[in-house]
C-alpha positions in Angstrom: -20.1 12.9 9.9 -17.1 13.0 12.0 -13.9 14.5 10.1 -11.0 13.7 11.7 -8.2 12.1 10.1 -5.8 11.8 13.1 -4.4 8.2 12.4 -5.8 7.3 9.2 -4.3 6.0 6.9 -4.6 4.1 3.5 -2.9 2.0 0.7 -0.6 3.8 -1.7 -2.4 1.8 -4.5 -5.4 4.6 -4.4 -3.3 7.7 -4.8 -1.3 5.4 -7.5 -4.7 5.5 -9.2 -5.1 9.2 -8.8 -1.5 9.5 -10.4 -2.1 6.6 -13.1 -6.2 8.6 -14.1 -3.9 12.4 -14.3 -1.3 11.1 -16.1 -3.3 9.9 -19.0 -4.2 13.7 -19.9 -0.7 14.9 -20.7 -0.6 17.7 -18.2 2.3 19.1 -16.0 1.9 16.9 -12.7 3.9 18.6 -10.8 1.5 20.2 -8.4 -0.5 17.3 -7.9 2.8 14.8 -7.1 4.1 17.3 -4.5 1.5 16.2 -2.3 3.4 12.6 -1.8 6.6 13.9 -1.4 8.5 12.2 1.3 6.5 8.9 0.8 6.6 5.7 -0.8 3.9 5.7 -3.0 5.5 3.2 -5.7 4.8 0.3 -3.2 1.3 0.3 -3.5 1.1 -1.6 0.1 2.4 0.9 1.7 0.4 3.2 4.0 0.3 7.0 4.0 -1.9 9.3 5.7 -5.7 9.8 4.0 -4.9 13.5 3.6 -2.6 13.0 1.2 -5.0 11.3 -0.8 -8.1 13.7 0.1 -5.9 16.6 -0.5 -5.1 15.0 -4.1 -8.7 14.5 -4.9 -9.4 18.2 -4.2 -7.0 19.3 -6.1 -7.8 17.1 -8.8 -11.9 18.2 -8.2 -10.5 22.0 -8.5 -8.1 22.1 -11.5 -9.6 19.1 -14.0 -13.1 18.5 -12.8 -16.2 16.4 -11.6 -15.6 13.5 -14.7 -12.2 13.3 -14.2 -12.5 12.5 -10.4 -15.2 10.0 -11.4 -12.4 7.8 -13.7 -10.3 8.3 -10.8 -13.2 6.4 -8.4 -13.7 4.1 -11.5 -10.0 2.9 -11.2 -10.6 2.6 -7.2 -13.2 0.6 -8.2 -11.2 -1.8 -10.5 -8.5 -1.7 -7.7 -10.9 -2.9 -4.9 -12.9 -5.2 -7.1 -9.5 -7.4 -7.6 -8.5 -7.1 -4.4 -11.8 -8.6 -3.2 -11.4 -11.3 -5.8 -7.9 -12.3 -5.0 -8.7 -12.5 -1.6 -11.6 -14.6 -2.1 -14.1 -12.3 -0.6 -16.4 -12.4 -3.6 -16.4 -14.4 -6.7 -15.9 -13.4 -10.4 -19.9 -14.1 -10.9 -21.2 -12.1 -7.6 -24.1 -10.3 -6.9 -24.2 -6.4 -6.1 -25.5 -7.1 -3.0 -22.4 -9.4 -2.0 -20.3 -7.0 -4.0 -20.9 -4.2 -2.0 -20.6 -5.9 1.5 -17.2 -6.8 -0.3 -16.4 -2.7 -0.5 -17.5 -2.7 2.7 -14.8 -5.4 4.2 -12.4 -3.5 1.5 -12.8 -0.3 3.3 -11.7 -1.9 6.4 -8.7 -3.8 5.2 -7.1 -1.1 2.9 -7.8 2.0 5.5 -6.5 2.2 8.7 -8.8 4.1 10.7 -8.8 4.1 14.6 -12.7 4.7 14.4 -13.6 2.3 11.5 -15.4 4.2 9.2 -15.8 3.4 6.0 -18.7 2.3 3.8 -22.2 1.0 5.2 -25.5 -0.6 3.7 -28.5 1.7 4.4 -30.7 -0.8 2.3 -31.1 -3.0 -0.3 -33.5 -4.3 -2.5 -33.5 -6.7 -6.3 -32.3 -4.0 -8.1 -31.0 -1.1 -5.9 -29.3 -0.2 -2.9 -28.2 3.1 -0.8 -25.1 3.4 0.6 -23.1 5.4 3.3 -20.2 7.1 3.2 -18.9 7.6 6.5 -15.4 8.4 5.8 -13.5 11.4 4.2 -13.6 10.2 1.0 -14.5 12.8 -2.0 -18.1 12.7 -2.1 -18.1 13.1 -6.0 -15.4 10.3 -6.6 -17.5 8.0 -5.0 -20.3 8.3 -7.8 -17.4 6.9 -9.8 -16.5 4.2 -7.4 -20.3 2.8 -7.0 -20.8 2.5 -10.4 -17.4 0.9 -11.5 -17.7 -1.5 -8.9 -21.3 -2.3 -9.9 -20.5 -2.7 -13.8 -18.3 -5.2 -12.4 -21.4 -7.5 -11.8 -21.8 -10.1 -14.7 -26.0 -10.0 -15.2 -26.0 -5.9 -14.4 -26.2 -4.2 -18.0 -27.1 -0.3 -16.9 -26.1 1.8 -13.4 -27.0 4.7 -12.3 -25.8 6.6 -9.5 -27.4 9.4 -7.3 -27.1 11.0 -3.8 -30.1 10.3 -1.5 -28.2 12.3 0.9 -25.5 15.5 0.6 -23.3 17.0 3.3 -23.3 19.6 0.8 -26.8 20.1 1.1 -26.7 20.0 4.9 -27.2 15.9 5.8 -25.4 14.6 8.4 -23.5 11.5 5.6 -23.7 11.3 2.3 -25.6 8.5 0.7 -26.1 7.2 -2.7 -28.6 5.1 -4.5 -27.3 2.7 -6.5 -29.8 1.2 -9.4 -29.2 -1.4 -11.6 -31.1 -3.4 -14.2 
């Protein structure tokens, strides 16, 4: 996967929902705000540069943990499931399928990146899917992401989430299964 963030950039609204996830726990934020200092975050349109918002998922990763990081994806999730619905890209009854071609188009309107990476669809079947991550996302916050988004999906009652693939482990992108019933 290539790593460079030289000209990427995103929308404010995800670190807001880093700050808004921390914030609920009643800890000194202090540490983790310094990392927007000198931006605009409060306009959620605004862009600032992915590390910020990379370097605040680490940090969040490191001092709270793996479940914490996961509400934070959740509240991406709920972030880029209305902006696909105010923008008409999917409807309120949509299918996964359509759902995640949605994150797909989200990833492209909401990051500014001169080598459009994002999201991409491996796969896809009636009741799963595998997904790419070819941006620098937080690998863990994205098993939060999937499955917020895909809870978002009127007829889907249960989700689960799992890597196929791991740069952790070595592969090249990571990927995730997601399943649903």
């Amino acid at each position: 996967m290539n790593n460079s963030t030289e000209g990427v950039t995103l929308l404010a609204a995800f670190i807001n929902d880093v700050i808004s996830e921390v914030s609920k726990l009643n800890i000194d934020m202090k540490d983790l705000l310094a990392y927007t200092e000198g931006y605009d975050v409060k306009n959620i349109y605004n862009h600032v540069p992915i590390t910020i918002y990379n370097d605040m998922c680490a940090w969040v990763e490191d001092k709270l943990g793996e479940e914490t990081l996961k509400n934070i994806g959740r509240n991406i999730g709920e972030t880029v499931y209305s902006g696909l619905l105010s923008n008409g890209i999917i409807q309120e009854d949509t299918t996964p399928l359509a759902l995640m071609e949605g994150l797909v188009i989200a990833a492209s309107a909401m990051i500014n990146d001169p080598q459009d990476r994002g999201w991409e669809i491996i796969n896809s079947d009636s009741n799963s899917l595998e997904m790419r991550r070819t941006q620098t996302f937080n690998s863990k916050l994205q098993l939060g992401l999937l499955r917020g988004l895909m809870e978002k999906c009127p007829k889907v009652k249960t989700v689960s989430v799992s890597y196929t693939k791991e740069i952790a482990k070595g592969d090249k992108f990571d990927q995730y299964l997601v399943r649903w019933s």
